[in-house]
RORO-983963 format. One record per residue (C-alpha): residue in three letters; x, y, z. Coordinates in steps of 0.1 Angstrom, whole numbers, padded with zeros to 4 digits, always signed. Last residue first. Example, Ala and Ser with C-alpha at 12.3 -4.5 7.8 and 13.67 -1.06 7.14 Angstrom:
BEGIN
SER+0137-0011+0071
ALA+0123-0045+0078
This chain:
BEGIN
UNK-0175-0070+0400
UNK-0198-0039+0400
UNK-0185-0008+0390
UNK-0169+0018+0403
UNK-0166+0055+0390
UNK-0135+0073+0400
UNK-0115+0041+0399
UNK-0128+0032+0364
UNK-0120+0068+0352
UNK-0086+0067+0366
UNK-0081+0037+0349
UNK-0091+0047+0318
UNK-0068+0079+0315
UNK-0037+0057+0322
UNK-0045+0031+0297
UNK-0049+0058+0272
UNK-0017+0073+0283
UNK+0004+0041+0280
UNK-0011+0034+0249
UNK+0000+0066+0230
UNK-0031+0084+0217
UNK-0031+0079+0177
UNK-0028+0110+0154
UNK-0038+0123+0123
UNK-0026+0153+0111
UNK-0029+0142+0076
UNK-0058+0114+0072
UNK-0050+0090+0047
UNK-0014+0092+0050
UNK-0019+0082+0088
UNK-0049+0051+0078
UNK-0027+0036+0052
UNK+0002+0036+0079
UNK-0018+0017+0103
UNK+0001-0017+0101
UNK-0009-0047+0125
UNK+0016-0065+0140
UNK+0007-0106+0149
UNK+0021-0126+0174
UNK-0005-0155+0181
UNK-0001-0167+0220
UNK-0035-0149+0232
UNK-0054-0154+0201
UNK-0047-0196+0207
UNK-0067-0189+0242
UNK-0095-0169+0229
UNK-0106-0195+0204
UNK-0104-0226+0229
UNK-0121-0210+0257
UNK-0117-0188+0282
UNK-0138-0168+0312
UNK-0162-0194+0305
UNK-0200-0186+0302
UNK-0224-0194+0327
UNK-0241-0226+0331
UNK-0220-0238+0366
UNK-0215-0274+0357
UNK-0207-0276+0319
UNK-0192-0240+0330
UNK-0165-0259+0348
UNK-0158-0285+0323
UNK-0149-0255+0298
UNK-0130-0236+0318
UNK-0107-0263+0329
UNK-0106-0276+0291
UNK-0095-0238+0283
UNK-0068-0234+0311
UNK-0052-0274+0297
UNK-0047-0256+0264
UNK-0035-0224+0278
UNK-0009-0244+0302
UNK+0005-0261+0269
UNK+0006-0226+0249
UNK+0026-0214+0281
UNK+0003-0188+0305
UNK+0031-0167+0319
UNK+0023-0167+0360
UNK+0031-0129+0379
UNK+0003-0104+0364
UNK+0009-0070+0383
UNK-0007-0069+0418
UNK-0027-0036+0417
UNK-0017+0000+0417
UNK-0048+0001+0392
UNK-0029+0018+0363
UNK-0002-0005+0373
UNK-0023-0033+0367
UNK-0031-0022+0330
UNK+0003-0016+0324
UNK+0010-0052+0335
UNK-0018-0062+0318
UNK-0008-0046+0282
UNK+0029-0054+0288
UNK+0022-0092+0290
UNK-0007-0091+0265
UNK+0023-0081+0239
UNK+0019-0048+0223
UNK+0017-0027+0188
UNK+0005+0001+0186
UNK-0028+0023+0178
UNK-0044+0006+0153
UNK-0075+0016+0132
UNK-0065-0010+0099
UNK-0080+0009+0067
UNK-0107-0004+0040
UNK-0114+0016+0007
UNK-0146+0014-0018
UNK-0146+0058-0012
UNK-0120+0086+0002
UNK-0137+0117-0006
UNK-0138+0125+0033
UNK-0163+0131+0057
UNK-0172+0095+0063
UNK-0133+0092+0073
UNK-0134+0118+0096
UNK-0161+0102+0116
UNK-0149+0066+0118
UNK-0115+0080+0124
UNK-0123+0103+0156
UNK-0146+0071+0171
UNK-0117+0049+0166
UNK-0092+0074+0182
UNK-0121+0078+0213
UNK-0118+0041+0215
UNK-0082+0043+0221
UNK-0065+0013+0201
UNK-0048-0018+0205
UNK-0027-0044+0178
UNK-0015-0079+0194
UNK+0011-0100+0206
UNK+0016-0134+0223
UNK+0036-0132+0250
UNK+0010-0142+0277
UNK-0001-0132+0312
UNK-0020-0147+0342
UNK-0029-0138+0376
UNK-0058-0116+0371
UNK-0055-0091+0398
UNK-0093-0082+0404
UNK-0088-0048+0385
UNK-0065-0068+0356
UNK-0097-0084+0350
UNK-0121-0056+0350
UNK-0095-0039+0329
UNK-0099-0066+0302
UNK-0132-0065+0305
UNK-0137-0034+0289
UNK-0127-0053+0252
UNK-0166-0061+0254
UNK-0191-0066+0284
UNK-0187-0063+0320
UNK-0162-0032+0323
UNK-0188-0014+0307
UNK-0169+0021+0293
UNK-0135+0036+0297
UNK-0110+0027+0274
UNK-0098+0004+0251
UNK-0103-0014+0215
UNK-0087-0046+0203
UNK-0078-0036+0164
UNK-0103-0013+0141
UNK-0104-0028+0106
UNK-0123+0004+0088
UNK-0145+0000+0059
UNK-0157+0027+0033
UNK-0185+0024+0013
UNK-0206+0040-0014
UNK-0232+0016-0022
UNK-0236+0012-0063
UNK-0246-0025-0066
UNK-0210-0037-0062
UNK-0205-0017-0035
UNK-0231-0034-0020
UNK-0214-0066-0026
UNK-0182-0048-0011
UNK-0206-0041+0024
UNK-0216-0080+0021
UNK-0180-0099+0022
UNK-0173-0077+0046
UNK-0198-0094+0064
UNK-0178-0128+0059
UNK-0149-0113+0075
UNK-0167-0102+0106
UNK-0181-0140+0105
UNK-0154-0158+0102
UNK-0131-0132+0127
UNK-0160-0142+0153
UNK-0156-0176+0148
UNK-0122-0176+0153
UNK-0092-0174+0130
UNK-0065-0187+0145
UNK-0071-0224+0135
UNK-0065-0212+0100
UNK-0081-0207+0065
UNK-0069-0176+0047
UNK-0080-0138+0039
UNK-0058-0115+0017
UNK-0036-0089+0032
UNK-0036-0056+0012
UNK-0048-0040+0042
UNK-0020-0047+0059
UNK-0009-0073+0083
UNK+0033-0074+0098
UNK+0038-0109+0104
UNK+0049-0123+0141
UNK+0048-0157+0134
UNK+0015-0169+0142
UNK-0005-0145+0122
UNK-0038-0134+0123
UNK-0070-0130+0100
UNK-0078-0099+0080
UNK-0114-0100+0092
UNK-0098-0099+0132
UNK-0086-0066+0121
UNK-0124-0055+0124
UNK-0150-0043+0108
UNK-0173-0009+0113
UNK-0185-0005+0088
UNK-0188+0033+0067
UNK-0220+0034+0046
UNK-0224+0073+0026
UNK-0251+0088+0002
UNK-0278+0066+0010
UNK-0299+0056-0020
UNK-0327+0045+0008
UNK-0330+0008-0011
UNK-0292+0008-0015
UNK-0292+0015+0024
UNK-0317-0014+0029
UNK-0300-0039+0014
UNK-0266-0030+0030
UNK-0282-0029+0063
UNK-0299-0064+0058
UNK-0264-0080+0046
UNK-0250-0062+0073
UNK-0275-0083+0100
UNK-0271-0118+0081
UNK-0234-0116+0083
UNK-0232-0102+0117
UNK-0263-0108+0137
UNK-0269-0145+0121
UNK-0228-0151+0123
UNK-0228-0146+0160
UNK-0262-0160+0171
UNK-0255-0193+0149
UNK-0219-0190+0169
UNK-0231-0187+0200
UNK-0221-0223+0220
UNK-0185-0217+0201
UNK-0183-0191+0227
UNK-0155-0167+0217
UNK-0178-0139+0214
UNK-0183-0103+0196
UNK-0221-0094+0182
UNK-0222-0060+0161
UNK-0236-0034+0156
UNK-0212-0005+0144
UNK-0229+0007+0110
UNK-0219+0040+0104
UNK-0246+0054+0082
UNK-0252+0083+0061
UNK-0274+0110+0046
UNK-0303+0098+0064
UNK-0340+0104+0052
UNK-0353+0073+0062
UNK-0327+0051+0072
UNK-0342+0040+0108
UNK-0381+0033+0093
UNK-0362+0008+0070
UNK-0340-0006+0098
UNK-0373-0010+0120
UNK-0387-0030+0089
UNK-0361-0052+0082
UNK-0354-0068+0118
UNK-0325-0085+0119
UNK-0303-0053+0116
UNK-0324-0045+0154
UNK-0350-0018+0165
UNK-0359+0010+0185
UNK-0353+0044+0170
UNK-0335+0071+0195
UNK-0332+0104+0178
UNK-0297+0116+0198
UNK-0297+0148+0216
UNK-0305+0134+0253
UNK-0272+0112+0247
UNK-0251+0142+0243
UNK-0264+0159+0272
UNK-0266+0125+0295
UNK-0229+0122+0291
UNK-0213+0088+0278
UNK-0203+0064+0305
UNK-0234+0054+0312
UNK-0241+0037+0282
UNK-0283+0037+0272
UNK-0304+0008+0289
UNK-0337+0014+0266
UNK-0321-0020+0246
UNK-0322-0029+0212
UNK-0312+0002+0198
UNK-0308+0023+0161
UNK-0293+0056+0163
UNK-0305+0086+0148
UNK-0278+0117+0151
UNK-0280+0155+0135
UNK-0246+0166+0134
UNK-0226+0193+0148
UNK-0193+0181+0156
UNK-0195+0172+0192
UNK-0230+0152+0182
UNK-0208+0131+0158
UNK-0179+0123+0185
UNK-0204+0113+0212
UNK-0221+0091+0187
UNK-0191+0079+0176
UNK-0181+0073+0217
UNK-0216+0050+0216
UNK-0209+0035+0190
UNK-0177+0018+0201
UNK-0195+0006+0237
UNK-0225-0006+0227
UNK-0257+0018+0233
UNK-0254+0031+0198
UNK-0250-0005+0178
UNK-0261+0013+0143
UNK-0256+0047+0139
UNK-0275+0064+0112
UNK-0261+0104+0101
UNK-0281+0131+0095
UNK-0262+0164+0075
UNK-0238+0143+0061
UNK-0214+0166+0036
């Protein structure tokens, strides 16, 4: 069993709830940062037990200092965008930073890698298929840059199995909960916070962050080895997540459907608007076609993995978040 455990992308808002969950069980944590800023939303008595490294999976040498003497790593760094402007910064952090971590690690013989992927690696559907792990990668205009290069750093962790790594790799789906409503999947409350008018049908796969964080864990204690497994709560619409979302609030609920032909024309607006603003559009072509896919993702692998597992129903998860955000306000 890991006695020290690596995590990569600490301060972020997945790693930091592993953290939370590794320090609960007794382990000795060393996490890798960029930034001194460390996630409020985590408390300051797990956080002040954590060996802080600074460094980056670009930069060799901090990772090599970082994995000296670990017994396993859960790499969750990662860079997640829509903006084709970042795409060299998306693909350089992802691909070219796991390729580093799984050099490294076979250099360090470490006993255990677990990365953190995402169902976005699998690629979507736009009729309404059910994914599972089995399902094999293909070309299409749903598959943003982000799900390229998530899928190509897969790609990476089964080389290093290849060599002898000892992987596992979980496909977590959009995460929530209570974190930096500014950055990552948090923004999605911030949004429904300020009564974002706009909803789709398309359909999508959501998780509890604290469920991803209990997986991640329990599946680097186990035997279970060269396997991936979709982390997916249920199953919703956008429609029913922002309405829930709203309600969670006691805020307008989300009145206007965005049609595939008003998401198109949304995009262009956004676009043209940020050619004259310079900050980043709240949409863009990528994240408007994931809005009107339909796709189901399967977590029954992940169930008979672990017996006694279980996910947090939605509805609750949403409803704990809320109340957090509301006790603790954040800037808009």
């Amino acid at each position: 069993m890991a006695k020290k455990v690596l995590v990569t992308g600490g301060t972020g808002f997945l790693g930091a709830y592993i953290i939370q969950d590794l320090i609960g069980k007794g382990y000795s944590v060393r996490a890798l940062r960029r930034s001194r800023k460390l996630p409020f939303y985590i408390p300051a008595t797990i956080l002040d037990r954590v060996e802080w490294v600074d460094g980056d999976v670009l930069d060799i040498v901090s990772l090599d200092e970082a994995m000296e003497e670990v017994d396993a790593v859960i790499h969750a760094a990662a860079k997640v965008s829509f903006d084709p402007k970042e795409k060299r910064d998306l693909f350089h952090i992802n691909i070219d930073g796991t390729a580093n971590m799984i050099n490294v690690a076979l250099e360090k013989e470490v006993s255990r890698f677990v990365h953190i992927s995402s169902v976005a690696a699998l690629g979507r559907t736009a009729s309404g298929d059910h994914v599972t792990e089995e399902k094999k990668w293909q070309h299409s205009k749903l598959n943003t840059q982000y799900a390229i290069s998530k899928y190509h750093a897969e790609r990476e962790v089964w080389r290093g199995m290849g060599e002898g790594l000892n992987v596992l790799v979980l496909n977590p789906s959009t995460i929530l909960g209570y974190g930096d409503w500014n950055t990552s999947s948090c923004a999605i409350f911030k949004n429904s916070f300020k009564e974002f008018p706009w909803y789709t049908n398309g359909i999508n796969g959501f998780v509890d962050v604290n469920d991803v964080a209990r997986a991640a864990v329990l599946l680097m204690e186990s035997e279970i080895r060269a396997e991936r497994f979709i982390v997916n709560g249920e199953n919703w619409s956008f429609r029913q997540l922002l309405e829930t979302i709203a309600g969670g609030f006691q805020k307008k609920l989300p009145g206007k459907e965005a049609t595939p032909f008003l998401g198109e024309l949304a995009w262009r607006m956004e676009k043209f608007k940020s050619f004259f603003s310079g900050q980043k559009p709240l949409l863009t072509q990528q994240s408007a076609r994931v809005a009107q896919s339909r796709t189901y993702f399967d977590n029954s692998k992940l169930l008979k993995a672990l017996p006694g597992f279980s996910f947090t129903p939605l509805s609750q998860s949403i409803q704990q978040a809320c109340e957090q955000y509301l006790a603790h306000p954040q800037s808009l």
